[in-house]
C-alpha positions, 0 to 999 in steps of 0.5 A: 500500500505504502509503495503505491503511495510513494510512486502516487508523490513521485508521479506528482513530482514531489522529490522524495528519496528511497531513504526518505521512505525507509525511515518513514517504514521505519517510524511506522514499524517503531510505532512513533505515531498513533494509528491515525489519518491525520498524524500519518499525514503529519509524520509522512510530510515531516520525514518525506518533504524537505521544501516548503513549497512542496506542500501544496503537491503533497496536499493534493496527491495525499487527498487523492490517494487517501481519499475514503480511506480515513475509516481504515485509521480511526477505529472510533470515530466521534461525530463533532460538535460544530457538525451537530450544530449544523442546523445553525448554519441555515440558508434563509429563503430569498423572502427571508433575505430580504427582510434582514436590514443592513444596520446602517453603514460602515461607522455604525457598523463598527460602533455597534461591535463595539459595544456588544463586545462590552457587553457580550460574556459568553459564546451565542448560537443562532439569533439576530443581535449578539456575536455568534453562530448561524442566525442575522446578526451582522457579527459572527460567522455562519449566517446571513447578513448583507452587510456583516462583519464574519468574526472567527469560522467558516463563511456560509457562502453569501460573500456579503461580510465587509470586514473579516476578523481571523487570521487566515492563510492563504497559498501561493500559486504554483508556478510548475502547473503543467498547461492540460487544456487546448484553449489555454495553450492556445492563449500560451501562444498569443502571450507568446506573440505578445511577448515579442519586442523589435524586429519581426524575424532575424536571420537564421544562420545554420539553415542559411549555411545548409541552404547555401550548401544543398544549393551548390553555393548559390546564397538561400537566406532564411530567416526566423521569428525574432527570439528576444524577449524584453518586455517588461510584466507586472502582475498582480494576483489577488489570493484568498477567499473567493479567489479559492474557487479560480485556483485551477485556472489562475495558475494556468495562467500564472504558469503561461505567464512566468513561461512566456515572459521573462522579465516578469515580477509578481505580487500578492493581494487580498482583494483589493490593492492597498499600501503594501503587497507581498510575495510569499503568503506564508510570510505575508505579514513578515515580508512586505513589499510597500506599494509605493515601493513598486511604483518607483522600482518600475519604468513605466513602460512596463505592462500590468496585469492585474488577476482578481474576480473583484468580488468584495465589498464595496467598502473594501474599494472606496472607504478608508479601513475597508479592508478585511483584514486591517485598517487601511489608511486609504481607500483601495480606489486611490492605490488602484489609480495610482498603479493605472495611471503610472502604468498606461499599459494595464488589464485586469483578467477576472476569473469569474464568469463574465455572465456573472459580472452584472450581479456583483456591484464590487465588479461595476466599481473596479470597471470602472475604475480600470476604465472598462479594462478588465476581461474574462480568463478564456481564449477570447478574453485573453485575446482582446487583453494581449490587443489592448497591452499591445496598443 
């Protein structure tokens, strides 16, 4: 069994060792861990990979060997509390949507948390007024509010809360994914065209030679398709949250991207762009790459592509301390026209699809603000972003 499992990771090209193998048997034989799922794949990441960023592979290809296979491990399996309270996590009717009201704003929003964390002593389950579970209250996780502040735990999918308040990781997007479907290679080529700089063909010297000689000395130039590659990308990938339904597609892209182009540098955001960006998300609070920074560092000249499905709050792109995750001291709107207008060549590429944008009122905004720049993640939207980068 254990073998297969270590063919499963080298087929998923993660670098383990025979030797790795063997003191992972070892530990196994020696009875290091209990017979559990969750500490075996504890144990087989700690004594199998030896990088950071092979997590993520290690991720998937454990899921999909193992999948079904948890009854195997756990002898005794306990129902969990939080899914015994599941009920509490209702999905409310549309009728029962709209008679939620909105409280009245970001200030009065902010104000009433604060005082219902002074009052507040204990954890509430369901209902409409304090910090809790399930329920309407704009405070807590779970339930539906439109206009919401998610406090701890998971969302319940409605996307309506305007700040989140937990600490939340978020991956980086792997740069190694092998291109599997024909219209994005497809859009590989025209990032490719794009990419060419000067003079459309250049002489090909060992053909010409050959030619030349096959033509008993008479000169037969050929000529090839200029190879430099000296445009300058900027891109920007929002990471996170609704994004974690493009993952797949977004990496296609980013893996096209980081192949094509080879003077290409890329940051990280969360929704929106404020004041500083990072590059690695498990260091995203240590590392960070002021805003400010990256607008003087590059020429502007240099094309920006921005990845995002723009779907957020509104507050989140016009109001000072927006943001989900911190208090921003500018709006994401002010970021977002500096970047655009010291970059003159600029898109924004959204992974949702395009028939969904018209319900999103986030997504009008950010239109807006691009000045209708922003198209869809498929061959034709690709299409007209490379003619627009390209002008």
């Amino acid at each position: 069994m254990l073998i297969d499992f270590f063919f499963a990771l080298k087929s998923a090209r993660i670098p383990v060792s025979i030797k790795e193998f063997m003191v992972l048997l070892e530990g196994l034989k020696q009875s290091v861990i209990e017979p559990s799922l969750d500490e075996f794949y504890y144990f087989s990441r700690m004594v199998l990979v030896k990088d950071e960023q092979h997590f993520d592979k290690f991720d998937k290809a454990f899921g999909a060997y193992f999948n079904g296979a948890a009854g195997a491990f756990d002898a005794q399996i306990e129902i969990p509390e939080d899914w015994l309270l599941k009920k509490l996590e209702r999905e409310l009717s549309p009728e029962e949507k709209a008679l939620v009201e909105k409280l009245g704003g970001w200030d009065a929003l902010m104000k009433r948390l604060a005082e219902l964390i002074k009052e507040q002593k204990e954890r509430h389950e369901g209902g409409n007024r304090w910090i809790g579970t399930g329920g309407t209250s704009p405070f807590g996780n779970g339930g539906f509010n439109p206009e919401g502040i998610r406090i701890g735990g998971p969302s319940a999918g409605n996307r309506s809360a305007v700040k989140v308040w937990e600490a939340r990781a978020y991956r980086d997007y792997d740069d190694q994914v092998e291109l599997g479907t024909r219209n994005i290679k497809l859009a590989l080529r025209r990032l490719r065209r794009f990419a060419r700089e000067g003079s459309e063909l250049e002489l090909d010297l060992p053909d010409t030679i050959g030619s030349t000689a096959r033509n008993a000395g008479w000169l037969d130039i050929k000529m090839v398709p200029e190879r430099r590659n000296n445009i300058k990308v900027l891109m920007l990938l929002d990471v996170g949250g609704t994004m974690d339904e493009h993952i797949a597609r977004t990496e296609e892209l980013f893996s096209a991207a980081r192949a094509e182009f080879k003077h290409m540098e890329f940051y990280y955001f969360h929704n929106c762009v404020y004041e500083y960006l990072w590059k690695n998300n498990r260091r995203r609070h240590a590392e960070r790459f002021p805003t400010w920074e990256i607008l003087r560092k590059h020429t502007p000249d240099t094309k920006l592509i921005l990845v995002g499905d723009a779907t957020m709050s509104p507050y989140e792109i016009l109001q000072p301390g927006g943001s989900v995750e911190y208090n921003n001291e500018e709006a994401g709107a002010v970021w977002l026209q500096r970047l655009t207008s010291t970059f003159p060549k600029f898109v924004w590429l959204n992974p949702e699809p395009e028939a969904l944008w018209q319900y999103r009122q986030s997504i009008a905004v950010i239109q807006q603000i691009v000045r209708q720049r922003m198209y869809p993640i498929t061959l034709d939207g690709l299409e007209r972003s490379m003619r627009t980068l390209s002008k």
